[in-house]
C-alpha positions in Angstrom: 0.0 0.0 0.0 1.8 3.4 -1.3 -0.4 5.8 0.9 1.0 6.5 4.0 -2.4 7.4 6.2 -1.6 4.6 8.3 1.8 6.0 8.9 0.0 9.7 9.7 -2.2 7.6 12.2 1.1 5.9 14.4 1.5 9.9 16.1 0.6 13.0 15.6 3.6 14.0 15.2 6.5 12.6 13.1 10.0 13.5 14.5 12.4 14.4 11.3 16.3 13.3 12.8 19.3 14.0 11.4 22.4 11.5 12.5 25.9 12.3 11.7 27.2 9.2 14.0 25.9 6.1 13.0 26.8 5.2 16.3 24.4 7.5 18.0 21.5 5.7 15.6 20.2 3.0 17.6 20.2 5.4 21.0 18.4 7.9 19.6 15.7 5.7 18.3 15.5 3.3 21.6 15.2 7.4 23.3 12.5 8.1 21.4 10.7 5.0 21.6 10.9 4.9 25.4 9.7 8.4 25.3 6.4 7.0 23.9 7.4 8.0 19.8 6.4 4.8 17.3 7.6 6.5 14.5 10.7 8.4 13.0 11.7 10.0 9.5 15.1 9.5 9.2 16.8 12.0 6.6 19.2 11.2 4.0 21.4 14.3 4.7 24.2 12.7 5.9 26.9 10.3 3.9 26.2 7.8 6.9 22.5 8.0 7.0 21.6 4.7 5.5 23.7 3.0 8.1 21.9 4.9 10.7 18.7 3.8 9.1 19.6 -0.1 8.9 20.9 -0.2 12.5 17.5 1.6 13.5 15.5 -0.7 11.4 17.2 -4.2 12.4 18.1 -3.5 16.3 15.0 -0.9 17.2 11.5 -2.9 16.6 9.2 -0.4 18.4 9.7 2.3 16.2 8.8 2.5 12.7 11.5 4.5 10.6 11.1 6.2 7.2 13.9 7.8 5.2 13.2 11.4 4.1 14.9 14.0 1.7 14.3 11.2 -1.2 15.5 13.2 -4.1 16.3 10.3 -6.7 15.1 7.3 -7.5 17.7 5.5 -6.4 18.2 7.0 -3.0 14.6 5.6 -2.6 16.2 2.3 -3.6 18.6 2.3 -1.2 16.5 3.1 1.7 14.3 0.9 1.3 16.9 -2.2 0.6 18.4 0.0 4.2 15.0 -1.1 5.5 12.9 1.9 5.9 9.0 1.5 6.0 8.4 4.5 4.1 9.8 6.7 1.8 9.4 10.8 2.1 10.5 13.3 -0.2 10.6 17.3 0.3 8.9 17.8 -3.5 7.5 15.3 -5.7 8.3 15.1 -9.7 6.5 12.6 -11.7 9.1 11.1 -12.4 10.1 10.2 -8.9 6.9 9.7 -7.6 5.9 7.1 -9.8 9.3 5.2 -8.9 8.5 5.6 -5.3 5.1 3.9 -6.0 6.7 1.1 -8.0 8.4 -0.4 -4.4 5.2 -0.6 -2.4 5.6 1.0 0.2 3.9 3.9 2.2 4.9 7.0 0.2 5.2 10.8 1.5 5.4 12.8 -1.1 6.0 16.9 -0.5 4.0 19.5 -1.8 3.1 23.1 -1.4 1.4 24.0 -4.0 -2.3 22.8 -5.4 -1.4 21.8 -8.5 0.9 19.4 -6.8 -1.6 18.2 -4.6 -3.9 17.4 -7.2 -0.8 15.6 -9.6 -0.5 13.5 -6.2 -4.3 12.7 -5.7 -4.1 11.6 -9.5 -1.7 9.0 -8.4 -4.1 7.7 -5.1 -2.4 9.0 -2.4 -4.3 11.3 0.2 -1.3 11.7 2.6 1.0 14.1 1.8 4.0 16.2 3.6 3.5 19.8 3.2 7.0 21.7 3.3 8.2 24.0 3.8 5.1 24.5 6.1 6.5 28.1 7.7 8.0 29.5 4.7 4.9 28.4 2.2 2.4 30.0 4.2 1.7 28.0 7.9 -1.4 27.5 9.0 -3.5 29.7 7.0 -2.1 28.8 3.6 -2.8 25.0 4.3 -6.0 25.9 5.7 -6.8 27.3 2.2 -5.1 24.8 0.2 -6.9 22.3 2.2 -10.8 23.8 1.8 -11.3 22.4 -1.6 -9.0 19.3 -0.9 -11.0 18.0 2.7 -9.9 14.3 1.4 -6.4 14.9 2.0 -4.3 14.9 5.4 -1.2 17.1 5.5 1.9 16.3 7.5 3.2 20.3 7.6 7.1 20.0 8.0 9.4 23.0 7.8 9.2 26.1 10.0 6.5 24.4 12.1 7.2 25.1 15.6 4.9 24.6 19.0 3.5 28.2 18.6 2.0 27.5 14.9 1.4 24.0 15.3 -2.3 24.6 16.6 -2.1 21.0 18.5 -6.0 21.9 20.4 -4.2 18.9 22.9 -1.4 20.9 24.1 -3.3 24.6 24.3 
């Protein structure tokens, strides 16, 4: 199943981690799954990432990882042989996202636009990662972009901080 609502459903919020020490990989993950978070997107920003990811994936059960900042094809590839369970990208092409569809596994894609939202709907998906959430407009712009969209649910990323996050849980 490419659409990743079931991944939106593990938390309502998704940490994004950046590792530079594959060594600090496992830790971090057992942290945040004793902390109560089932779910992590791992980026792909550092030359050791994917080792990060396949320690997380093979020694940390309890949390489910994804590996973000998919710009290519094969990055997505190599995640995914790394063992993330889903994929996230920034932006979405068509080229990319129909590649990222071909493995079969939940799919993030980013947009902030509503042209892109509807290229992604075209493809089935109704999760998407809206970024950069602060910088495209926060709250208000995805409020609008959302209206005539109700079907799809938004992971904002990007500039989102406690202040704008409107959690109704936490006010």
């Amino acid at each position: 199943m490419a659409d990743a609502t079931s991944i939106l459903n593990v938390s309502p919020v998704i940490p994004v981690v950046t590792i530079d020490d594959p060594e600090q990989a496992v830790p971090v993950a057992r942290a945040l799954a004793d902390g109560g978070v089932r779910i992590i997107e791992l980026t792909l920003r550092t030359e050791s990432a994917l080792t990060s990811l396949k320690r997380i994936a093979s020694e940390v059960p309890d949390i489910c990882v994804g590996a973000g900042t998919i710009l290519t094809p094969g990055q997505a590839d190599a995640a995914t042989a790394a063992g993330a369970s889903f994929l996230v990208s920034p932006g979405v092409t068509p080229g990319l996202l129909a590649h990222m569809l071909s493995i079969g596994i939940p799919v993030l894609p980013g947009v902030a636009t509503v042209g892109e939202v509807m290229m992604v709907l075209e493809h089935g998906l109704k999760a998407m990662k809206f970024f950069p959430a602060g910088p495209a407009g926060g709250p208000d712009y995805l409020a609008a972009m959302g209206a005539p969209i109700p079907q799809v649910q938004f992971c904002p990323t990007g500039g989102v901080s406690l202040s704008s996050a409107r959690l109704p849980h936490l006010a």
